[in-house]
C-alpha positions, -999 to +999 in steps of 0.1 A: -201+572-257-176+584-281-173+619-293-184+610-327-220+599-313-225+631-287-247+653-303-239+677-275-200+675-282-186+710-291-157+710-317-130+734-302-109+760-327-073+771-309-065+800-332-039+810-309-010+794-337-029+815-359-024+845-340+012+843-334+035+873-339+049+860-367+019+866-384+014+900-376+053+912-382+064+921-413+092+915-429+107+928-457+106+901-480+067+895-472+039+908-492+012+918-458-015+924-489-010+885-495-004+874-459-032+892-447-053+866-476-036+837-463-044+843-431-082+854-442-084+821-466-069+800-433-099+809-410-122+803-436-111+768-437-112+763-400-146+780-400-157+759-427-143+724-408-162+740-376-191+736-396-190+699-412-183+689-378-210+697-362-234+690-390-224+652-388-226+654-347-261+669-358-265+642-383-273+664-411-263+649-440-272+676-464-259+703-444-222+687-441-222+675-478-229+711-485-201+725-464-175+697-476-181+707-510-176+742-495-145+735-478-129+718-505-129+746-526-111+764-499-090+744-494-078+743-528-078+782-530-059+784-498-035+759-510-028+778-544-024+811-524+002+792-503+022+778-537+019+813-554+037+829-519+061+799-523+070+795-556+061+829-571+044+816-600+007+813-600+005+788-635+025+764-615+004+749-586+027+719-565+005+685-573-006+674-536 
């Protein structure tokens, strides 16, 4: 039986990329105020994935419509916090 038909399959997070020293050091040329919401927004993404996974191993439809709708708009926040850090201007978000 494949994973995507085991209701019993747990979806497993490896924050330790995440949690690498790089993202604890600070450099001079890093903002930590702005890392530290990168890194917050970043979780929140892979908690909200966690989520939708197991609600369509659950077979709740509702419940993972809700959280892809949720994680979309994460996403996208997450992905203008990474452009603004970038490029330094927050009018100009990159087209993905």
């Amino acid at each position: 039986m494949s994973f995507r038909h085991d209701k019993n399959y747990e979806f497993e997070v490896d924050l330790t990329d995440v949690a690498t020293p790089e993202w604890n050091a600070s450099s001079p040329a890093a903002d930590a105020a702005r890392m530290r919401e990168l890194h917050q927004a970043s979780v929140s993404v892979l908690r909200l994935a966690t989520r939708a996974h197991d609600a369509v191993a659950r077979g709740d439809a509702l419940r993972a419509e809700e959280t892809r709708a949720s994680l979309e708009r994460q996403l996208a926040l997450t992905t203008r916090l990474i452009d603004e850090m970038l490029f330094n201007d927050s009018d100009s978000p990159m087209t993905h």
